[in-house]
C-alpha positions as CSV (number, residue, x, y, z in Angstrom):
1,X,168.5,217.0,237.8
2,X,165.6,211.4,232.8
3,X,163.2,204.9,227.7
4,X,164.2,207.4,224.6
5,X,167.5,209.5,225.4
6,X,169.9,209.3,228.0
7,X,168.7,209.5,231.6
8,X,170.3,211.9,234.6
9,X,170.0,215.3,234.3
10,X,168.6,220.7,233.9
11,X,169.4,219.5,234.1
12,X,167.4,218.2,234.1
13,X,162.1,211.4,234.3
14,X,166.4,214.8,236.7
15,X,165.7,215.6,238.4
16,X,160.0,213.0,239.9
17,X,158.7,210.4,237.7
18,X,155.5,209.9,237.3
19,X,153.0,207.5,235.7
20,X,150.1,209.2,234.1
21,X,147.8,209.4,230.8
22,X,149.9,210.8,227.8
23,X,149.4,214.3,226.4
24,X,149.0,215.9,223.4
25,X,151.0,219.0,223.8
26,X,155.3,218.8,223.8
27,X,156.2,220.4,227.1
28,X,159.4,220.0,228.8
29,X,158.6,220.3,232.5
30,X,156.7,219.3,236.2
31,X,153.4,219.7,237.3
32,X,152.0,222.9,238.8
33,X,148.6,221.3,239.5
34,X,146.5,223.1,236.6
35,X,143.6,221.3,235.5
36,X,143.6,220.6,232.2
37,X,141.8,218.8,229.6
38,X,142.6,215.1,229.6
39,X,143.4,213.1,226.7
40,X,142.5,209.4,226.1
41,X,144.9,207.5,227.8
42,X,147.6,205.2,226.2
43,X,147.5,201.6,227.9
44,X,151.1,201.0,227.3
45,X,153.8,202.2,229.3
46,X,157.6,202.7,229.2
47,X,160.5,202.6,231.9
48,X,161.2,205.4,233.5
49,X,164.7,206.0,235.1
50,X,165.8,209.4,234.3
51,X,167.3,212.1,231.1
52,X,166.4,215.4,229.8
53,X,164.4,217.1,227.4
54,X,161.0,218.0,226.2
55,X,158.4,215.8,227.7
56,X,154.0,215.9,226.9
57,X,151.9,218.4,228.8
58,X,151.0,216.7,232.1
59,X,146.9,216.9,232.0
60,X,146.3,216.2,235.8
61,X,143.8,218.1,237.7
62,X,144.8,220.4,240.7
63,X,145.9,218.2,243.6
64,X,144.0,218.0,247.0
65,X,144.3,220.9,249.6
66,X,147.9,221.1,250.7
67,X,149.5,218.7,248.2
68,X,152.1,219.2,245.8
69,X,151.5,217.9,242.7
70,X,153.4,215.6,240.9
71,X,157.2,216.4,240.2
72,X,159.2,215.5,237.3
73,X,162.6,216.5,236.0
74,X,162.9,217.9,232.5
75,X,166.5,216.3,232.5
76,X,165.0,213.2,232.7
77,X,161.9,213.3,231.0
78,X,163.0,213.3,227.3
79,X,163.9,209.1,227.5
80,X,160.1,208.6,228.4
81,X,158.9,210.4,225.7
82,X,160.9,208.8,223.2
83,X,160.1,205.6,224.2
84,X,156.1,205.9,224.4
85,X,156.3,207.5,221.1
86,X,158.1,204.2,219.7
87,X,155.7,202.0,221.4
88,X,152.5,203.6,220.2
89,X,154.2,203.9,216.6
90,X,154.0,207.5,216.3
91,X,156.3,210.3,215.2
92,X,158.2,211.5,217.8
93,X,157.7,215.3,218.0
94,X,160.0,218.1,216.7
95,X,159.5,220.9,219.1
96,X,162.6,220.4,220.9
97,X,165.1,219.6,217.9
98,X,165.4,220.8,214.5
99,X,162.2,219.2,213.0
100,X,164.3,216.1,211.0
101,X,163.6,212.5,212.5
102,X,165.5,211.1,214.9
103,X,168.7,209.5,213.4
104,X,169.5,205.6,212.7
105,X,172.4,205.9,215.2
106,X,174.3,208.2,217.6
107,X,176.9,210.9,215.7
108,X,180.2,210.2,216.4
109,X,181.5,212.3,218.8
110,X,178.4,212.2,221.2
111,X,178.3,210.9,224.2
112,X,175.6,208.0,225.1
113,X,174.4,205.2,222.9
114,X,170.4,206.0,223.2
115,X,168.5,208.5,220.4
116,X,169.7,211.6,221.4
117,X,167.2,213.9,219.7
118,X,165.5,215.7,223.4
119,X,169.0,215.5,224.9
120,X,171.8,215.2,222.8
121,X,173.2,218.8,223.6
122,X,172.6,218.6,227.2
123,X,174.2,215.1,228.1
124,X,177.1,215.9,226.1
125,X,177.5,219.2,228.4
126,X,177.3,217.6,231.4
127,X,179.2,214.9,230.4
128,X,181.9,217.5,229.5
129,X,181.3,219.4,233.0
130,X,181.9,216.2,234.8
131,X,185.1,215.5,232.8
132,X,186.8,218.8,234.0
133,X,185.4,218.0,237.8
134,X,187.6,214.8,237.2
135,X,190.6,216.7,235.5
136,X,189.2,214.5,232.4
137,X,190.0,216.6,228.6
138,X,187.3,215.3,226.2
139,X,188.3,214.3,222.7
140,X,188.7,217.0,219.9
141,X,185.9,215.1,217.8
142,X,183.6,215.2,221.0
143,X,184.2,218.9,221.3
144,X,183.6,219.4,217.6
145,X,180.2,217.7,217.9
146,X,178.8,220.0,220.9
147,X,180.4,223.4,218.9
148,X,178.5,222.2,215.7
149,X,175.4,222.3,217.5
150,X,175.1,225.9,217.8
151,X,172.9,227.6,215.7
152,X,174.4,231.6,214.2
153,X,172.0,233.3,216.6
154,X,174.0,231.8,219.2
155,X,171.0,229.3,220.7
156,X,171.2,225.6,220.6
157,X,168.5,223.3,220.0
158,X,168.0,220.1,222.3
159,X,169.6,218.5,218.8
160,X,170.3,219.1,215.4
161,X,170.7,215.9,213.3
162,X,172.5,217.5,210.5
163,X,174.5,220.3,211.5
164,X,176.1,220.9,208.1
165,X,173.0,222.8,207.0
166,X,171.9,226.3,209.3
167,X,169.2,225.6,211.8
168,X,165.6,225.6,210.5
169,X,163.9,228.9,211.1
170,X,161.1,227.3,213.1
171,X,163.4,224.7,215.3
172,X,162.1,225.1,218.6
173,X,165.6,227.0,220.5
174,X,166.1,225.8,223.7
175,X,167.6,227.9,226.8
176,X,168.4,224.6,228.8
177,X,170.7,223.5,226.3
178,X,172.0,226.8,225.3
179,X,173.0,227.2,229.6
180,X,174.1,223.7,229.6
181,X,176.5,223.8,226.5
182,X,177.6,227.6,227.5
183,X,179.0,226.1,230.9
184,X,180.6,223.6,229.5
185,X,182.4,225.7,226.7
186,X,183.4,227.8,229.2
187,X,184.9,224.7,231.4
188,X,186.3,223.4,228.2
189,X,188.1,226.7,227.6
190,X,189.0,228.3,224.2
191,X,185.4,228.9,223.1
192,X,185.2,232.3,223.7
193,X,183.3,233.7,220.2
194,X,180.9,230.8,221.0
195,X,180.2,231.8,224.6
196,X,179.7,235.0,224.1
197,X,176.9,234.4,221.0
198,X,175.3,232.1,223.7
199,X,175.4,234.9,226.1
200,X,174.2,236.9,224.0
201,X,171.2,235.2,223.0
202,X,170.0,234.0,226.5
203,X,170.0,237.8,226.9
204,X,167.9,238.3,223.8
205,X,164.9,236.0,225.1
206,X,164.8,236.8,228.6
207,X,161.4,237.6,230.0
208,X,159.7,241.1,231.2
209,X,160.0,239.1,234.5
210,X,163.7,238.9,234.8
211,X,163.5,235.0,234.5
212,X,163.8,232.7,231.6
213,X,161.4,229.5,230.0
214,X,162.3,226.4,228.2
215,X,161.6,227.8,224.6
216,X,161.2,231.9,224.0
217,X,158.1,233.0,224.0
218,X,156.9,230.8,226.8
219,X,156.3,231.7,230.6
220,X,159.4,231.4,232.9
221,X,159.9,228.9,235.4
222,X,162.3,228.1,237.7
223,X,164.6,225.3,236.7
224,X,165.1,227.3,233.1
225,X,166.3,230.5,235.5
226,X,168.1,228.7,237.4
227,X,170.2,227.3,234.2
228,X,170.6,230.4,232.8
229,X,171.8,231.8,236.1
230,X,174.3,229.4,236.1
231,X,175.4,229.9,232.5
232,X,176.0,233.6,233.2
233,X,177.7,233.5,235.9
234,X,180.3,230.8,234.0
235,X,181.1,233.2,231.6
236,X,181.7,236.3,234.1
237,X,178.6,237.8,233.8
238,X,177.0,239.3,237.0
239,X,173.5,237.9,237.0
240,X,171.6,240.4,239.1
241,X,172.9,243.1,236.7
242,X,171.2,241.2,233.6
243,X,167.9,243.2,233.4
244,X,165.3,242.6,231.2
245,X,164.5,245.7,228.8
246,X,161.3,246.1,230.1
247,X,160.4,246.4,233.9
248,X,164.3,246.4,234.6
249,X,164.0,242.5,236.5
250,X,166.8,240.8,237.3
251,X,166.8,237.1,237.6
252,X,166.8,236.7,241.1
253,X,163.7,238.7,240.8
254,X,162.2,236.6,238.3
255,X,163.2,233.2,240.9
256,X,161.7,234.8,244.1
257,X,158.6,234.6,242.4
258,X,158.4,230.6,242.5
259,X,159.2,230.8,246.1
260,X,156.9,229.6,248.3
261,X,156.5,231.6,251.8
262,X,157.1,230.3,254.8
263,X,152.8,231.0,256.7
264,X,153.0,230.5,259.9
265,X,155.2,229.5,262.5
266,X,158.6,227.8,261.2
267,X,158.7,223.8,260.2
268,X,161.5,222.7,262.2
269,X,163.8,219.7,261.2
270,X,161.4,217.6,263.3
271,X,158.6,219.0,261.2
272,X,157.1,221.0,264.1
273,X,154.7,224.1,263.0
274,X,154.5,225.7,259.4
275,X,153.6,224.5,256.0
276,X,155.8,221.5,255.7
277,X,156.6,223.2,252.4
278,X,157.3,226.3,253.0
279,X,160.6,227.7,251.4
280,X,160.3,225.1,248.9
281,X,160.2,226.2,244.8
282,X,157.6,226.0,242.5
283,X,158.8,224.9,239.1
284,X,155.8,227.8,237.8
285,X,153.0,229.4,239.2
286,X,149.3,228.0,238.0
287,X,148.4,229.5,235.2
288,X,144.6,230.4,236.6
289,X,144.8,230.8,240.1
290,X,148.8,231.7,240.5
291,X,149.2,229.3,243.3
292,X,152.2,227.8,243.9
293,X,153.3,224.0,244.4
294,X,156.0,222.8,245.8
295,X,158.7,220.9,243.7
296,X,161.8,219.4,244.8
297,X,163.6,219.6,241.7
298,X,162.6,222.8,240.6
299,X,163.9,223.8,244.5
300,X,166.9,222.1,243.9
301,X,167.5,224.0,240.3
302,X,166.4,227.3,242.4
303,X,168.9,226.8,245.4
304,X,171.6,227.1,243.1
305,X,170.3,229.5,241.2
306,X,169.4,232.2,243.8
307,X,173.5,231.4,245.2
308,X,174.4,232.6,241.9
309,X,175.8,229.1,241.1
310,X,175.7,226.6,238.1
311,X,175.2,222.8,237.3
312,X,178.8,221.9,239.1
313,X,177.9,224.0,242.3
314,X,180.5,223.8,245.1
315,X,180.3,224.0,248.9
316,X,179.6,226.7,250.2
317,X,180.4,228.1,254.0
318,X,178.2,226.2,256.6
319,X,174.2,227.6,257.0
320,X,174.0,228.1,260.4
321,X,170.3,228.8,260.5
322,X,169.7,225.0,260.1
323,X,166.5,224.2,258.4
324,X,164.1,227.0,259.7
325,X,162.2,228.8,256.7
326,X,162.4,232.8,257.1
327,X,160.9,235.1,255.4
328,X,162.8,235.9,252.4
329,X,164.2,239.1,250.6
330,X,166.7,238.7,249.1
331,X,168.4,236.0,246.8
332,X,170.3,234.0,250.1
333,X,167.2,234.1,252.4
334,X,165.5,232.0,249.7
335,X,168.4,229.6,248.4
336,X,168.0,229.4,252.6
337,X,164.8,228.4,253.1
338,X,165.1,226.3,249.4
339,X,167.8,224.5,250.9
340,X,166.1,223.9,254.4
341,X,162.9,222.1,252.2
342,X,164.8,219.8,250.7
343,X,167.0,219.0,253.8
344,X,163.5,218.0,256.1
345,X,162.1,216.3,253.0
346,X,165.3,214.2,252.5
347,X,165.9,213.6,256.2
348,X,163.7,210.8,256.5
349,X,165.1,208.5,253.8
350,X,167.8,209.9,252.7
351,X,166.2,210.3,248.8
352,X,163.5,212.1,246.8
353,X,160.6,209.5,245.8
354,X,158.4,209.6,242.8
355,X,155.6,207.2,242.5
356,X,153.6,205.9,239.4
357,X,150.0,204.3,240.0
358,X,149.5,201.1,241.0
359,X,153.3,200.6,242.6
360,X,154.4,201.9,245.7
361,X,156.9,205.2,245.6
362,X,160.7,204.5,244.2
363,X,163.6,206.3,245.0
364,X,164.4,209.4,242.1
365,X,168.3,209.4,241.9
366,X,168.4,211.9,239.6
367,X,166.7,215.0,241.5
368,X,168.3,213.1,244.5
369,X,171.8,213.8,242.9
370,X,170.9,217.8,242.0
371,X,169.2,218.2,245.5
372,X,172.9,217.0,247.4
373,X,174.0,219.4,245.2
374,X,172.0,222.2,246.0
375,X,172.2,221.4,249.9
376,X,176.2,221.3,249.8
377,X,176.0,224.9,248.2
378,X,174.1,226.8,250.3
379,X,176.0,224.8,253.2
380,X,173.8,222.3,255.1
381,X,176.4,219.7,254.5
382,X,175.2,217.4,256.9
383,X,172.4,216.5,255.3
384,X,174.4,216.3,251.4
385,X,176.7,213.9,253.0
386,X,173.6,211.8,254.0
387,X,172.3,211.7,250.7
388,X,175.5,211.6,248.7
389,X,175.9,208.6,250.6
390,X,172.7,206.9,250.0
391,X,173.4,207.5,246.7
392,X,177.0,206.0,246.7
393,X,175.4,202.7,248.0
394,X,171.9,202.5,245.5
395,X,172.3,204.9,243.1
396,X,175.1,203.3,240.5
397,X,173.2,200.7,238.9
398,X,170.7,203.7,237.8
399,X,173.7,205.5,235.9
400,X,175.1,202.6,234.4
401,X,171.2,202.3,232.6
402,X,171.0,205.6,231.7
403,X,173.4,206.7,230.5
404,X,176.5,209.8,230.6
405,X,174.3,212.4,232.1
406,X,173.4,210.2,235.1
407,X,177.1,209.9,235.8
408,X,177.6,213.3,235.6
409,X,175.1,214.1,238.5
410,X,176.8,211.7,240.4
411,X,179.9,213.0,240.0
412,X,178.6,216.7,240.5
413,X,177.1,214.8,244.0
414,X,180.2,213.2,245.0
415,X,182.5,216.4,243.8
416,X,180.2,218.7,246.2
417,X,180.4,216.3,249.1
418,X,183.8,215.9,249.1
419,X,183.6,211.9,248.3
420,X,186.0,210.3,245.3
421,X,183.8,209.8,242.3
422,X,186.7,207.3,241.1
423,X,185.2,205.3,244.1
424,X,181.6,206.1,244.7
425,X,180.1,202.9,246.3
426,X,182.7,201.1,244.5
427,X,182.1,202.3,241.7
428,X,184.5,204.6,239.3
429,X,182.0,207.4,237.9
430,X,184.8,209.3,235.7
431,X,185.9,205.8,234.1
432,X,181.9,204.6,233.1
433,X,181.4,208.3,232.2
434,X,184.4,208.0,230.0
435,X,183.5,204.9,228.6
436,X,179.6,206.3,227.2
437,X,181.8,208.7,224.7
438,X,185.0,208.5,222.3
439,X,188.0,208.2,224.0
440,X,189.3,211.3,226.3
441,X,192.6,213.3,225.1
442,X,193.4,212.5,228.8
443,X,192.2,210.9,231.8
444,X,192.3,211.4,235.4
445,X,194.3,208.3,237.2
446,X,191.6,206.0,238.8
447,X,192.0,204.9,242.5
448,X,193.7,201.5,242.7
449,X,190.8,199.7,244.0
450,X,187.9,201.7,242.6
451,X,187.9,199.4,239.0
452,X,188.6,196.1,241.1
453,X,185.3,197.0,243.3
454,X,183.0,198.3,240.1
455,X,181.3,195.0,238.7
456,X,180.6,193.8,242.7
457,X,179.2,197.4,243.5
458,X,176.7,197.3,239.7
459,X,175.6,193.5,240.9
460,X,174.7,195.4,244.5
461,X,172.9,198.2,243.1
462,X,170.8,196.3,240.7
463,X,168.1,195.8,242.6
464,X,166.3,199.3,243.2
465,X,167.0,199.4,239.4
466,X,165.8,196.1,238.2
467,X,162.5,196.4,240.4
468,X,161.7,199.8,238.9
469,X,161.3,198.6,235.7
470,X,159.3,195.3,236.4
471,X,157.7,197.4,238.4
472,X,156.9,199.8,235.1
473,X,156.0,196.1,233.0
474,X,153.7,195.3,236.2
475,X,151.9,198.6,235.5
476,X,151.6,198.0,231.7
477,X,150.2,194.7,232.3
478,X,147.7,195.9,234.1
479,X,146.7,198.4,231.8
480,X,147.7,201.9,233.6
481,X,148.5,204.3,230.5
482,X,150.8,207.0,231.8
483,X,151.9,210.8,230.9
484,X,155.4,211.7,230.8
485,X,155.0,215.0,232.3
486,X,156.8,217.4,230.8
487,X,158.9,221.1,232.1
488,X,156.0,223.4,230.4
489,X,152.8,221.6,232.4
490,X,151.0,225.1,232.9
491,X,151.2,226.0,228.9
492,X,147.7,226.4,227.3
493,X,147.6,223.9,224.2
């Protein structure tokens, strides 16, 4: 649903990470499988565990026959970038902040403790969604921060370092943040003039297509629909009356274009008949040929999405057509068949993998997180459960590295599931999340034996995390340079 910036979320290396030469081009997204030109690869690499933000163009040729390409989560995506950028000594790009450098230190008021310059908006949102899950109210000066961020047009970058001065003409405005911070203002309450500039804008920049992309201008995709979906229907908007001026498109129009049909005879549960990906989401279609990919995150963004729900989705009434795909029509068929994908893809493990060359696949919390989710929504909450719980037991020791917006997909996982994110494997969410920012105005009461278990559940939990990033040093050592893929893969540089 993320090594530079925090990791978790769009939230969005949210929710696919993947290891593979680095780019030249800023693009905050997953791959769609267009082949592209490659660019010498970097022989260093960074660790990867999951945030949000702008991430490089992925250059990967189109994958085999019948594979998906490579997925990863904007959300989580922005950290990596960072990082590679301070490893090879470079500038770190300005296309998804205001153009200044990244500051010495975090602002006061902002959640997280890593450079916050692809995320700082967006983890601060979440954060702030999670906090009103958990009956949690946020600190004036926290709320001042994420307010200040909002440019007069009514957009918000990823970050603004300074936000004394008015944004820079050519800062790169971002619709993830702008949906992100609009559903939080509206949780928040009393931000009414603010909401409705946000609003406003999102409306401004929607695409003939009826959907959105990352930055104006650019081609939609699914996970920036999705968000703004979400943001509109926080602030009482009715989504599938938001048209664009010209061909009239809503934006459930613009999402059933990224969804892949189900050809030929249903995949079952059991995987029996059908394209095991059919119903699934692309995150865009390829620029050249049009095709689709599957992508779990992007599917997990689109579930929510087509149900007309936001980043803190609730559950929904049960889906009793289990996890047949059907042909789709409408907005529900498709969350449907979106939801039925990522139930038969989890059902095996219980978790999404991503891989990186030369180490075997590792467990992606982060678009684990969104997908429960997603599933819990459109009501296949046997399956959530499953995964909610695999996360409860492996998933904390991720959060505690990365940071406020990884605890906020946990708590959006538990708070969907119906578990108690003030005792999630042991582990109090609401009190770590807390702890990442300045100190709440209030704070929900923690269980009694949720702080008592939380050092024994972290020592548990280490290990998938631990391994994962020897695993990344194993990979430098060797010499594998890697991309951070980023949201916008099918862009032309």
């Amino acid at each position: 649903m993320p090594v530079r910036g925090e990791a978790g979320a769009n939230p969005a290396l949210t929710r696919s990470r993947e290891a593979t030469p680095v780019a030249s081009r800023n693009a905050p997204s997953r791959m769609t499988g267009s082949p592209v030109t490659r660019t010498p690869q970097v022989t260093r690499t960074v660790e990867v565990y999951g945030a949000r933000a702008g991430c490089q163009r992925a250059p990967v040729p189109a994958p085999p026959a019948g594979e998906a390409p490579p997925a990863m989560t904007v959300r989580r995506c922005a950290a990596a970038l960072a990082a590679a950028t301070a490893v090879l000594g470079g500038a770190a790009p300005a296309a998804f902040a205001d153009g200044t450098p990244s500051p010495a230190a975090v602002p006061p008021g902002l959640y997280g403790t890593k450079d916050p310059q692809y995320d700082g908006v967006f983890r601060q949102s979440l954060a702030f969604l999670a906090q009103e899950k958990a009956g949690v109210k946020p600190a004036g000066q926290a709320v001042t921060w994420l307010t200040g961020q909002q440019c007069e047009s009514g957009a918000f970058t990823a970050f603004r370092a300074d936000a004394t001065k008015p944004c820079d003409p050519k800062a790169m405005l971002d619709t993830n943040a702008t949906s992100a911070a609009v559903q939080a203002l509206v949780a928040l309450g009393g931000h009414d003039d603010a909401v409705k500039k946000g609003i406003g804008w999102l409306k401004s920049v929607q695409n003939d297509d009826g959907g959105w992309a990352y930055n104006p201008g650019s081609k939609s995709d699914a996970n920036s629909t999705a968000i703004v979906i979400g943001a509109l229907a926080a602030a009482g908007e009715k989504p599938a009356e938001v048209k664009s001026a010209k061909g009239g498109k809503s934006p459930f129009d613009g999402l059933l274009t990224f969804a892949l049909p189900c050809d030929g005879p249903s995949p079952s549960s059991e995987g029996a008949g059908g394209d095991p990906n059919g119903g699934a989401f692309a995150y865009q279609g390829d620029l050249k040929t049009g095709k689709l990919y599957a992508n779990a995150d992007a599917t997990a963004a689109a579930v929510t999405g087509s149900l007309g729900k936001g980043l803190t989705a609730t559950a929904g009434p049960a889906d009793a057509k289990g996890t047949a795909c059907e042909k789709a029509t409408t907005p529900e068929q498709a969350a449907h068949n979106g939801a039925a994908y990522l139930a038969r893809t989890l059902a095996p493990t219980g978790f999404l993998k991503s891989a990186m060359p030369g180490a075997e696949s590792q467990p992606d919390f982060g678009n684990t997180a969104d997908a429960v989710v997603a599933l819990a929504a459109d009501g296949l909450s046997q399956q959530a459960k499953a995964s909610a719980d695999w996360l409860a037991k492996n998933a904390t020791a991720w959060a505690k590295e990365s940071g406020p917006a990884a605890y906020a997909q946990l708590i959006f996982a538990a708070d969907a599931t119906g578990a108690d994110p003030t005792n999630f494997g042991g582990v109090n969410l609401v009190k770590s999340l807390n702890a990442t920012g300045p100190a709440p105005e209030s704070a929900a009461s923690p269980a009694p034996s949720s702080e008592k278990s939380d050092q024994k559940s972290d020592d548990k939990n280490d290990g998938i995390s631990v391994w994962w990033i020897v695993g990344v040093g194993l990979v430098a050592g060797i010499g594998v340079g890697f991309l951070i893929s980023g949201r916008k893969k099918n862009q032309q540089l």
